[in-house]
C-alpha positions in Angstrom: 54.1 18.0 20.2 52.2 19.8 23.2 50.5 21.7 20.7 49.0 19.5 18.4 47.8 17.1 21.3 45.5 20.4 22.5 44.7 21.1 18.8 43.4 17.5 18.7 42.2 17.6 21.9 40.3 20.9 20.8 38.8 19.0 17.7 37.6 16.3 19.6 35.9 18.3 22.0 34.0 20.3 19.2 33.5 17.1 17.8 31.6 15.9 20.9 29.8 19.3 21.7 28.0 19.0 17.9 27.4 15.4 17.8 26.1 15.7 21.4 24.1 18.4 19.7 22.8 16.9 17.0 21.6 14.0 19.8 19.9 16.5 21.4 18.1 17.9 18.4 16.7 14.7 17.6 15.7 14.1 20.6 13.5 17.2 20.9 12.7 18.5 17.8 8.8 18.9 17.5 6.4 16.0 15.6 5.0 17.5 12.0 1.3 19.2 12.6 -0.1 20.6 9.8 -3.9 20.5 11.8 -5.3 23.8 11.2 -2.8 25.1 8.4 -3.9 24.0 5.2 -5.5 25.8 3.3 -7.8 23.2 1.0 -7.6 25.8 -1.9 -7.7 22.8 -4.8 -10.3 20.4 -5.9 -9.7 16.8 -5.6 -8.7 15.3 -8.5 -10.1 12.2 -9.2 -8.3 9.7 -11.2 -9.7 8.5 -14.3 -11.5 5.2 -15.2 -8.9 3.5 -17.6 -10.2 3.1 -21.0 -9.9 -0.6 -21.9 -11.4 -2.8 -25.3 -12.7 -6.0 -25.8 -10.3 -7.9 -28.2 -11.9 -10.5 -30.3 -11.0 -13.7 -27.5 -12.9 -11.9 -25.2 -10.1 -10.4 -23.3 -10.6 -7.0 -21.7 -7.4 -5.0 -22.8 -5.6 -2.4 -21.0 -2.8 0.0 -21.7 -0.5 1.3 -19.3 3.0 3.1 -20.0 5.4 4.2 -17.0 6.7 7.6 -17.6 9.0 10.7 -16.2 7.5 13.9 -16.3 6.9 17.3 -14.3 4.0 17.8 -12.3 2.4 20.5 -10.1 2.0 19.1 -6.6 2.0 22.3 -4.9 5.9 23.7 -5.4 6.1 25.7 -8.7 4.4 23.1 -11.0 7.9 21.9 -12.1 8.3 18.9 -9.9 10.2 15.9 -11.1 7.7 12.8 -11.2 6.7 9.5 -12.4 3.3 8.3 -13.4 1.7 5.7 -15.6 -0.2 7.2 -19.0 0.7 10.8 -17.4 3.4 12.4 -15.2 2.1 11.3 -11.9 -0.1 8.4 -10.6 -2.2 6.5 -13.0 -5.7 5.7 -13.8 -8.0 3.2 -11.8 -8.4 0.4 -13.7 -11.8 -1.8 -13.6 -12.9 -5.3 -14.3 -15.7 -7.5 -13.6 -14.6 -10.9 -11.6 -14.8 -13.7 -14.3 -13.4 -11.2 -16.7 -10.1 -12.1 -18.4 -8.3 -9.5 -18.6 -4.6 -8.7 -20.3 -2.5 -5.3 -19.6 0.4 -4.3 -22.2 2.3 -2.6 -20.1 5.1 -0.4 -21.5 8.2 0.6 -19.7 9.2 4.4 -21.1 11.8 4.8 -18.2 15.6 4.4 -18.1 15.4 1.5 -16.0 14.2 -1.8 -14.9 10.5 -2.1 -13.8 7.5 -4.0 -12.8 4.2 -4.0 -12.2 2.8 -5.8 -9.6 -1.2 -6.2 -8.5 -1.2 -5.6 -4.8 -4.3 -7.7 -3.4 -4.8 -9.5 -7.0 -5.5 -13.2 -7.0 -3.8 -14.7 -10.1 -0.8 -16.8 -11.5 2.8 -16.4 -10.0 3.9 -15.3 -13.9 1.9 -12.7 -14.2 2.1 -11.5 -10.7 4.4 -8.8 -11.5 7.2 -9.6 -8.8 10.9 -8.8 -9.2 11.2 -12.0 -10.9 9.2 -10.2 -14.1 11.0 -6.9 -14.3 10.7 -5.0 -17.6 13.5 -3.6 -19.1 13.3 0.0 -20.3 11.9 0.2 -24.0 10.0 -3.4 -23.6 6.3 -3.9 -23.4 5.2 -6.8 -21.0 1.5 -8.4 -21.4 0.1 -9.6 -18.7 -2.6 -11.3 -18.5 -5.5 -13.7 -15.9 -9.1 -14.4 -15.1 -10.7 -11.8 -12.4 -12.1 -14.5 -10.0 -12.6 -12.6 -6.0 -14.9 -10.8 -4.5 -15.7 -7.1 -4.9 -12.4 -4.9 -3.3 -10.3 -2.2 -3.7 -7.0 -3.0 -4.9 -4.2 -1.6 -6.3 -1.1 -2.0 -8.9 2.7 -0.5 -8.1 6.3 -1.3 -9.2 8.0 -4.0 -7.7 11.3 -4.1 -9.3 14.6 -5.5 -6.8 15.8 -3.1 -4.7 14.0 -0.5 -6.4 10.5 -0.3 -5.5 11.0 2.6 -2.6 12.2 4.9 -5.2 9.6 4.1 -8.0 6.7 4.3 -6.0 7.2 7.7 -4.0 8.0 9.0 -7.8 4.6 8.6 -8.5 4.2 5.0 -10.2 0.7 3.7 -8.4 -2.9 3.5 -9.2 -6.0 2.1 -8.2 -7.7 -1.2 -9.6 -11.3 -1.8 -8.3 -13.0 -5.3 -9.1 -16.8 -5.5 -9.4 -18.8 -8.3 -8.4 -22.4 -8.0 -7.4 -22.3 -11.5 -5.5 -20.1 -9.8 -3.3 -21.4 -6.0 -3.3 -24.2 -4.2 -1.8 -26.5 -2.4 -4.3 -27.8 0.1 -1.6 -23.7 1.0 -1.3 -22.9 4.5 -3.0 -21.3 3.9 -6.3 -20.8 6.7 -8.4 -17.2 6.7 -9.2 -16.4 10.0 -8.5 -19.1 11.4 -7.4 -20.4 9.4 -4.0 -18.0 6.5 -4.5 -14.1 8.4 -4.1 -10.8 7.1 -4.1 -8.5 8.7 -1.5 -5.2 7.6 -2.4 -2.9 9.0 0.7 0.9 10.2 -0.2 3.2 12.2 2.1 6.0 13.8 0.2 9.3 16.0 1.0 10.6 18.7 -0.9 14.0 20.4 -1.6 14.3 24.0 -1.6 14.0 23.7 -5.4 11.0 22.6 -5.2 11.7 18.9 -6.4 10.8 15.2 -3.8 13.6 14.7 -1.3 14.1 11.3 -1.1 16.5 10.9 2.6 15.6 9.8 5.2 14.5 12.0 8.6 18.0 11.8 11.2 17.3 9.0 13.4 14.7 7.0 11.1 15.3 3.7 9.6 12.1 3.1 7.8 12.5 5.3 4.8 11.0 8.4 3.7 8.7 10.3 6.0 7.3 13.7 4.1 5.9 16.8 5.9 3.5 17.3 3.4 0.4 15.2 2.2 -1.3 14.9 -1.6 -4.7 12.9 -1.7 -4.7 11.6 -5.6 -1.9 14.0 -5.9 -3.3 17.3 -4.8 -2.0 19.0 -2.6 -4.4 21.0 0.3 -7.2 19.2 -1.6 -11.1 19.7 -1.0 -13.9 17.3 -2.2 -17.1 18.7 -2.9 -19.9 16.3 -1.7 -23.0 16.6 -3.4 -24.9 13.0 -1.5 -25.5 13.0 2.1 -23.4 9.8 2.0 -19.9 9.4 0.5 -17.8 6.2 -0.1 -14.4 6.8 0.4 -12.0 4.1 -1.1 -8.8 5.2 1.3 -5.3 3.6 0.4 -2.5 4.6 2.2 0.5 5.0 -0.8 3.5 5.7 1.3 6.2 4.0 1.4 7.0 4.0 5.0 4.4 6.2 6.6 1.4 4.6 9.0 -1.8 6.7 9.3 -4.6 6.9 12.1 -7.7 8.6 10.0 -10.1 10.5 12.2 -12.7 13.7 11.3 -11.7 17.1 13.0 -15.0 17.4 14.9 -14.7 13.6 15.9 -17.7 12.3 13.9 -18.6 8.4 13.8 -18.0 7.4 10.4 -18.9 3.5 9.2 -16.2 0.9 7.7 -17.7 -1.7 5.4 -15.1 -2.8 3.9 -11.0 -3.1 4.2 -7.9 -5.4 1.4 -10.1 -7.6 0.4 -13.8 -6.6 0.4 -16.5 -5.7 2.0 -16.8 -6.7 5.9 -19.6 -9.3 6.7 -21.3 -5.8 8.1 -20.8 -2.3 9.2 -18.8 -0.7 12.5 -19.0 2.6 13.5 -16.0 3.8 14.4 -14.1 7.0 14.6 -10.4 5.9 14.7 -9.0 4.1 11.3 -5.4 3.4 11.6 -3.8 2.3 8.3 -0.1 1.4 7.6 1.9 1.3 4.1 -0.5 -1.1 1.5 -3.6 -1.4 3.6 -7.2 0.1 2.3 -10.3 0.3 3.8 -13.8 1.6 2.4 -15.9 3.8 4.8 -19.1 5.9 4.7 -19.3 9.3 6.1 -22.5 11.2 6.6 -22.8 14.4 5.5 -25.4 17.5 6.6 -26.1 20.2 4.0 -24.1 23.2 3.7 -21.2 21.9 6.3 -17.5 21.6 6.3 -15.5 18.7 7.8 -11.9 17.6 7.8 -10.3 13.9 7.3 -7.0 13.8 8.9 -5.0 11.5 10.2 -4.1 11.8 14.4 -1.2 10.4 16.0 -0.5 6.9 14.8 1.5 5.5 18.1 0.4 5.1 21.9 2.2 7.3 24.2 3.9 4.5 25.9 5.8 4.1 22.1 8.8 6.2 22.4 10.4 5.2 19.7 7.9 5.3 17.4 6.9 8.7 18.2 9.9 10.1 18.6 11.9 8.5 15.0 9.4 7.0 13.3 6.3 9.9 12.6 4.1 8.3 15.5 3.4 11.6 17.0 3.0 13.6 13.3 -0.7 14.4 12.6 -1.8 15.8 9.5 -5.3 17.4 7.2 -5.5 15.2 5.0 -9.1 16.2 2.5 -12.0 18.5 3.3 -15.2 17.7 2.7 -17.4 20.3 1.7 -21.2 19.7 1.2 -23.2 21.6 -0.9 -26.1 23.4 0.3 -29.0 20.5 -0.9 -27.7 17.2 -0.8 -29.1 14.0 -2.9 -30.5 11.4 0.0 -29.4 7.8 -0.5 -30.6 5.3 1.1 -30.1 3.8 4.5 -26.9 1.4 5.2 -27.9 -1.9 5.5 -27.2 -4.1 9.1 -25.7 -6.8 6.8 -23.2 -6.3 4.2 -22.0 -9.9 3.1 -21.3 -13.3 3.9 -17.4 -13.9 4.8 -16.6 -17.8 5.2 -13.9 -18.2 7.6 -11.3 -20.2 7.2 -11.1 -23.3 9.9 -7.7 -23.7 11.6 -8.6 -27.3 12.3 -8.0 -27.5 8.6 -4.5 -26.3 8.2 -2.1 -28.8 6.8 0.5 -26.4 7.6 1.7 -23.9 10.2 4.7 -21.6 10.5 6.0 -18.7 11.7 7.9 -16.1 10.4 9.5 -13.3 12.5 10.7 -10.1 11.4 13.6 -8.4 12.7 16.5 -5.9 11.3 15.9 -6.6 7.5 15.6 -10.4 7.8 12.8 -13.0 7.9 13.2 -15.7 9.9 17.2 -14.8 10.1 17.2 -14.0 6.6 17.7 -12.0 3.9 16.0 -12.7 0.6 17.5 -14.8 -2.2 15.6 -15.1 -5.6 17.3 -18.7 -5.9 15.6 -19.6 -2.3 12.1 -20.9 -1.5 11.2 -19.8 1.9 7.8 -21.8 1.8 6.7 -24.7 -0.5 2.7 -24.8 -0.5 0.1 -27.5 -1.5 -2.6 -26.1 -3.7 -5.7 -26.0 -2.3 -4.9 -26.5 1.3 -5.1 -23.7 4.1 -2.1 -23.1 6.2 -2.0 -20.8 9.9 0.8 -18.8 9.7 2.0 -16.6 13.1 4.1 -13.4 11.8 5.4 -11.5 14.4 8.1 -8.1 15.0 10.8 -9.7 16.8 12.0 -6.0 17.7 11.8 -2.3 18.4 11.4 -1.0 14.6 7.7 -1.2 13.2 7.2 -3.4 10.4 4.1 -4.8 8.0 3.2 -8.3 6.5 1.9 -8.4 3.2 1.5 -12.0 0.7 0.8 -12.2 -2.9 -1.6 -14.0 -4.5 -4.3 -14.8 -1.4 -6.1 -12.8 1.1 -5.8 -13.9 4.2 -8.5 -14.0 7.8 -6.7 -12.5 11.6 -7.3 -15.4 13.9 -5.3 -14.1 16.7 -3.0 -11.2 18.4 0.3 -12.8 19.8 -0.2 -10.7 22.6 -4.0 -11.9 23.3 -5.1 -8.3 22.7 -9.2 -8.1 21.4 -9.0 -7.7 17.1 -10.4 -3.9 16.2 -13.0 -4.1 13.4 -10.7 -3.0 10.9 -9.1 -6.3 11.0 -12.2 -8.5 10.9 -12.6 -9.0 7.3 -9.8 -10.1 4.1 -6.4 -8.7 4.8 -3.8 -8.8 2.2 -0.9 -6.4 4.3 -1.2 -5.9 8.7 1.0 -3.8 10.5 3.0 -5.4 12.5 3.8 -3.2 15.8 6.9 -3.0 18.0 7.6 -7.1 19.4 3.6 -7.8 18.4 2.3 -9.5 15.8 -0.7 -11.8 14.7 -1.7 -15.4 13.5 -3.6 -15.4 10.0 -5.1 -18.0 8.0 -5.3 -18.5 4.7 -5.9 -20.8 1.6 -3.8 -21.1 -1.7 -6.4 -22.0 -4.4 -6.3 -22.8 -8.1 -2.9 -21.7 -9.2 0.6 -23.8 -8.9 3.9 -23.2 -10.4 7.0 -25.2 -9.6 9.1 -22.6 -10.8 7.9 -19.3 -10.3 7.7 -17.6 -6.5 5.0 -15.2 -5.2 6.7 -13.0 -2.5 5.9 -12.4 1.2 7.7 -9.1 2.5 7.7 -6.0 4.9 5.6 -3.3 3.0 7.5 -0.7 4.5 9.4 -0.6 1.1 13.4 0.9 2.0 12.9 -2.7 4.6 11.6 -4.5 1.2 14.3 -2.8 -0.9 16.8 -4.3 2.0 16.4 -7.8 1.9 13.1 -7.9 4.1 11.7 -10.4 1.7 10.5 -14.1 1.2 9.4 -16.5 -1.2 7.0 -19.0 -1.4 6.4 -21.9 -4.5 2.9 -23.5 -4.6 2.7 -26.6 -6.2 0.3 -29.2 -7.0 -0.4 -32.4 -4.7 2.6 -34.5 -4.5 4.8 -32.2 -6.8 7.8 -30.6 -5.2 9.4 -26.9 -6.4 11.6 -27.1 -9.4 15.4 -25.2 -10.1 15.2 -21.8 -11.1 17.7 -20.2 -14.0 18.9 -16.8 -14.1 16.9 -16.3 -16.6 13.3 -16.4 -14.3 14.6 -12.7 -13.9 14.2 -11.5 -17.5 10.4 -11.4 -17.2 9.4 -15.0 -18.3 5.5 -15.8 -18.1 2.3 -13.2 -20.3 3.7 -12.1 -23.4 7.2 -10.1 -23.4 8.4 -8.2 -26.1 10.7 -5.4 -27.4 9.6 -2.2 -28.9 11.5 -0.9 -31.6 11.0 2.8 -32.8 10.1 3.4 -36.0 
């Protein structure tokens, strides 16, 4: 008996010395750096305008198909990935507002998916939330009137408890809407050429050579990579050919929060951010950008020179937790610009941009608040049987979202843009959050007041979502719905079958 109480003795012992250990490694192990170690030996790829028809009602047409394939993104060209019309990423779509435009979109997985237009203004049914998933084989269509201002937006999978998974694979892309009532003609606009998209991915990689997808020990936001692709290339450079650049920047991660500076601390200008360009320019040399969020910026460029986006430590030194589990003392090089030797002059950046109507408080016929903590809203996890929110069309509503605790977490809404009134915490608003928002981060017990109105679309049976954008949180249950209905109308009962994809056209492909 003596002996096996040491022997268990002995294993508990060795038990405590490794897991005190392991404690201690996490504790100490050193933030990512990749400053001054990559090597920015590919050209950025761009990705390509999506070819789209007329059909004869006047409908601009676009076809998208999500696929598994193999793609080189810097590990043996042999790397497991999903894309749409290709193995990885997809193609930027583009419309004109007042355009109505209709997308087949195809699912050519094994498994349920979506499509949902992150930023897009348009009916709940064709909104491309968990309540319109796709099943694999099918083809779903569909299809709304462009009607916002100018912006960079962008389109991603948003199937239940699946979208995590789907989007580090690869399944996101860029859709830009034109409007020259809300643009700046003086504005590069070359697609590709002075006018980039930057779409911002960090990935991890097995010894094979194929994306991890666990989590870092002591993180419980998802999926933090040690390596970044820009538009899927890895170590990319951008040659520059204009002495000013646009660059459309989206950060595509899942769970990661950027803070984009340039390596020799150059001013570059913001004009725009979710929803458009900002009333007029800042100069700033900080841009700090969590999961969801875009912002447009200029960068001035000298002939012949050599400078490096990258992104510096995301969290304040008085964050430990942050820092220490969640990547908020990681810094990365992110794209290199290189200039050629004789650049084309543009012209100068106008003082005003455009006009941005604010939103009046005074005229809110509703406020609430909704605080995140764990993976609950508000004390609660989502439900697709339960409205969180019933809205009035075409009233504005205050809304105060706030991090009830120590994990970081993000705001995002379908279907309207919203204005930043306020910091819970009293703190001055940067510039970055000065124009129309879509997705805010929302740090450590802070948080914000928005304001927003629900215009020209109600449905008394179909939700548009509010969630965490941090998508393993989403995936959790971090997620709320919201009904708007017309004046006087209340929400209407929701079958099992709002889940089969109900709302555009929906139908089955058959081979052959």
């Amino acid at each position: 008996m003596r002996k096996w109480f040491f022997r268990g003795l002995t294993a508990v012992l060795v038990l405590c010395v490794l897991g005190a250990g392991v404690v201690a490694w996490v504790l100490t192990r050193p933030p990512i750096d990749t400053v001054g170690r990559v090597a920015f030996d590919r050209a950025l790829a761009v990705p390509p305008l999506a070819r789209s028809e007329v059909d004869a009602a006047g409908r601009r047409v676009f076809e998208l198909r999500a696929q598994s394939g193999r793609s080189d993104l810097g590990h043996g060209g042999q790397t497991a990935t999903w894309g749409y019309n290709g193995t990885h990423l997809g193609p930027t779509l583009r419309a004109r507002r007042g355009e109505q435009v209709r997308v087949n979109i195809t699912n050519g997985l094994g498994e349920d998916t979506t499509v949902h237009w992150h930023g897009m203004h348009l009916p709940a049914r064709m909104d491309g939330g968990p309540h319109q998933p796709i099943r694999p084989g099918s083809t779903f269509s569909p299809e709304w009137r462009i009607d916002q201002p100018a912006s960079t937006l962008w389109y991603h999978p948003h199937p239940h408890e699946r979208t995590e998974k789907q989007v580090y694979r690869g399944l996101a892309g860029l859709f830009l809407v034109d409007d020259p009532a809300t643009d700046v003609a003086a504005l590069p606009h070359e697609y590709g050429v002075d006018d980039v998209p930057v779409v911002v991915q960090d990935k991890a990689f097995t010894d094979d050579g194929q994306l991890a997808e666990a989590s870092p020990l002591g993180s419980d936001i998802g999926i933090l990579g040690d390596s970044l692709l820009v538009n899927g290339t890895p170590k990319p450079y951008l040659p520059v050919t204009t002495d000013l650049v646009r660059l459309r920047v989206l950060n595509a991660s899942t769970a990661r929060s950027y803070n984009f500076a340039f390596s020799d601390g150059r001013p570059f200008t913001l004009i725009g951010t979710d929803g458009g360009l900002l009333d007029r320019p800042h100069q700033v040399d900080r841009l700090p950008l969590s999961p969801a969020e875009r912002a447009e910026v200029l960068v001035a460029m000298r002939p012949g020179e050599q400078v490096v986006l990258r992104s510096v430590p995301p969290a304040p030194e008085g964050d430990f937790g942050v820092r220490r589990f969640q990547g908020g003392r990681d810094k990365f090089d992110v794209l290199q610009l290189r200039a050629a030797a004789s650049l084309k002059p543009g012209p100068a950046v106008p003082a005003k941009l455009v006009d941005t109507p604010r939103l009046d408080p005074a005229e809110a016929a509703q406020t609430r608040t909704m605080t995140f903590t764990g993976r609950q809203i508000n004390d609660r996890l989502m439900e697709h049987g339960r409205n969180d929110a019933v809205v009035t069309k075409g009233t504005t509503e205050v809304w105060t979202v706030r991090n009830g605790h120590g994990t970081p977490h993000s705001f995002h809404i379908h279907d309207v843009q919203f204005q930043v009134l306020s910091r819970t915490d009293g703190g001055p608003l940067p510039p970055h959050l000065s124009g129309w928002k879509d997705t805010i981060r929302l740090p450590p017990q802070q948080g914000y007041t928005v304001i927003m109105r629900f215009a020209d679309y109600a449905d008394p049976e179909t939700p548009y979502m509010f969630h965490c954008h941090l998508l393993r949180h989403e995936d959790q249950g971090m997620m709320g719905q919201f009904i708007v209905v017309e004046p006087g109308d209340g929400p209407k009962s929701r079958a099992p079958a709002d889940r089969t994809g109900a709302g555009g056209s929906h139908h089955q492909d058959h081979p052959g």
